[in-house]
C-alpha positions, 0 to 999 in steps of 0.5 A: 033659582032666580036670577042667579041662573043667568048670572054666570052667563054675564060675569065674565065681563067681570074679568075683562080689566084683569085680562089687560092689566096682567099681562102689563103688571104681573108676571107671565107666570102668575098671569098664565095661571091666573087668567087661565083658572079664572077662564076655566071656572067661570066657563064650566059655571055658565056652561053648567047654568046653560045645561040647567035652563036647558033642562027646563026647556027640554021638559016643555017640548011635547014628546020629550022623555023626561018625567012629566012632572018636570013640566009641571008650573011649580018647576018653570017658575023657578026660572025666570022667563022660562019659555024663552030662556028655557028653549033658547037655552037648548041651542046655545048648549049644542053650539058651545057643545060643538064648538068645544068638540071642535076645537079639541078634535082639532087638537088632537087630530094636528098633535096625533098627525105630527107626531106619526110625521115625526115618528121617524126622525132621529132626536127624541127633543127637538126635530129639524125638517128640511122644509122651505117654510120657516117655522117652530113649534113646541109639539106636546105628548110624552117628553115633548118635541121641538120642531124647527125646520131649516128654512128658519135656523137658517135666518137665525144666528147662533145665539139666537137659535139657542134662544129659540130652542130655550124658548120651546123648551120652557113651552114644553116644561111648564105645559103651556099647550094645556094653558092654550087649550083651556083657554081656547075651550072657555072662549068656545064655552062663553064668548065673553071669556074671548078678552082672557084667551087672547090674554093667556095666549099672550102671557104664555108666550111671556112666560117662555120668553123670561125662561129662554132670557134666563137659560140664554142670558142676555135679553136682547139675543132672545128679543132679536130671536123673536123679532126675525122669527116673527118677520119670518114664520108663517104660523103654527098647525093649530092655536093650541100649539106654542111658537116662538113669534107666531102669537102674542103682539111682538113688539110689545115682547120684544120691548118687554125683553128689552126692559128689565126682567119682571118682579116674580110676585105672586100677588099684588097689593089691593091697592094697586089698579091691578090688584083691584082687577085681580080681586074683582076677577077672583070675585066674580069667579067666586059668585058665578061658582056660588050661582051655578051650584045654588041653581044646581042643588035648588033645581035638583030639590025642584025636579026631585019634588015634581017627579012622582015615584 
């Protein structure tokens, strides 16, 4: 395996000039999804590198249950340093393990909560709660729910909570819960991939941004919308829950609103600084899958070798 074990460990600093980039010069669609595929790739190919070192490290401790032959020096000099790396290799898999087993309990406990809290309520799309704090959140499952509560339609006029209301709406077509907790999950999975969560969070709420501006058709209603919103919500029940003005930077979404709507194009020119970045991104996420799996299959022959049958 070499050295190529520890490379999809650092490579996502590869993918730290896209996760700016981006979200300035491609548009919110195709920077959702990017960002969000090259997150999960490169976090399932460290996370996949961890567990390989932590098999080493496993077949060093005295009264493991691993076959003996795993301990054996043939198969520590496939990992460079392996006492240190080997060994440290075990915490850190329970740490990312935890971490993500966290953050997806959480997401499950706040969604399954909400939806018991709302299960009595008249609409089957949108819900409004006579509650005094103002806020608005897409709530994910079956057809999706928007939950608005009066304290904030209240503040808004009446095109800007049609605006509001488009901009759930566009959070619950396009999914973007499952962007949020992808993103959310390769952040728990490598600490370098933090710069690209914070990015898709931002880009997501661009995306929903564009299809309300769409659906309501006039661009500074839906940058007020989300300028009041903001001066007025207190935040949504989990980081994996989409709102209108609780994530992303503001005023950098309401100046973007009120420029120009963005070019939808798919893929920008190599030429381009963010051509560069995206290809270097695309780059690094292809040699950290081609890492992971030669040390996985190089490992798997190794470990195949030593055991006696």
């Amino acid at each position: 395996m070499g050295v190529f074990v520890f490379l999809p460990l650092v490579l996502p600093l590869s993918a730290w000039p896209v996760a700016r980039l981006a979200e300035v010069h491609l548009h919110p669609r195709t920077a959702t999804r990017l960002l969000t595929a090259v997150a999960v790739v490169m976090a399932v190919c460290s996370t996949l590198c961890l567990a390989l070192l932590m098999v080493v490290g496993t077949a060093q401790l005295p009264g493991n249950p691993l076959p003996d032959g795993w301990s054996d020096p043939e198969v520590r000099a496939a990992v460079p340093h392996d006492e240190v790396a080997g060994r440290a290799a075990i915490p850190a898999l329970a740490v990312v393990a935890t971490a993500c087993a966290r953050t997806l309990w959480r997401h499950h406990r706040v969604t399954r909560r909400a939806r018991r809290a709302l299960a009595g309520l008249p609409g089957p799309t949108v819900a409004v709660l006579p509650d005094s704090a103002p806020y608005a959140y897409a709530l994910p499952g079956g057809r999706g729910r928007v939950v608005v509560t009066t304290a904030l339609l209240a503040g808004l006029a009446p095109a800007e909570r049609r605006a509001l209301f488009a901009h759930e709406r566009s959070h619950l077509a396009a999914r973007h819960h499952r962007h949020l907790l992808a993103a959310q999950l390769a952040a728990r999975a490598n600490p370098f991939l933090r710069p690209l969560r914070t990015a898709v969070v931002f880009t997501a709420e661009r995306w929903a941004d564009e299809e309300a501006a769409r659906a309501v058709g006039d661009r500074p209603t839906v940058a007020r919308a989300i300028g009041k919103a903001a001066l007025l919500s207190r935040g949504t029940p989990a980081p994996t829950l989409a709102a209108l003005a609780t994530t992303g930077p503001v005023p950098r979404r309401v100046a973007a609103l009120l420029a120009p709507a963005p070019l939808a194009r798919s893929w920008p020119s190599a030429f381009t600084s963010v051509g560069l970045a995206v290809w270097g991104a695309a780059v690094g996420a292809l040699v950290s899958a081609m890492s992971s799996a030669n040390s996985a299959v190089t490992l798997f022959v190794i470990l195949h070798a030593a055991t006696r049958l």
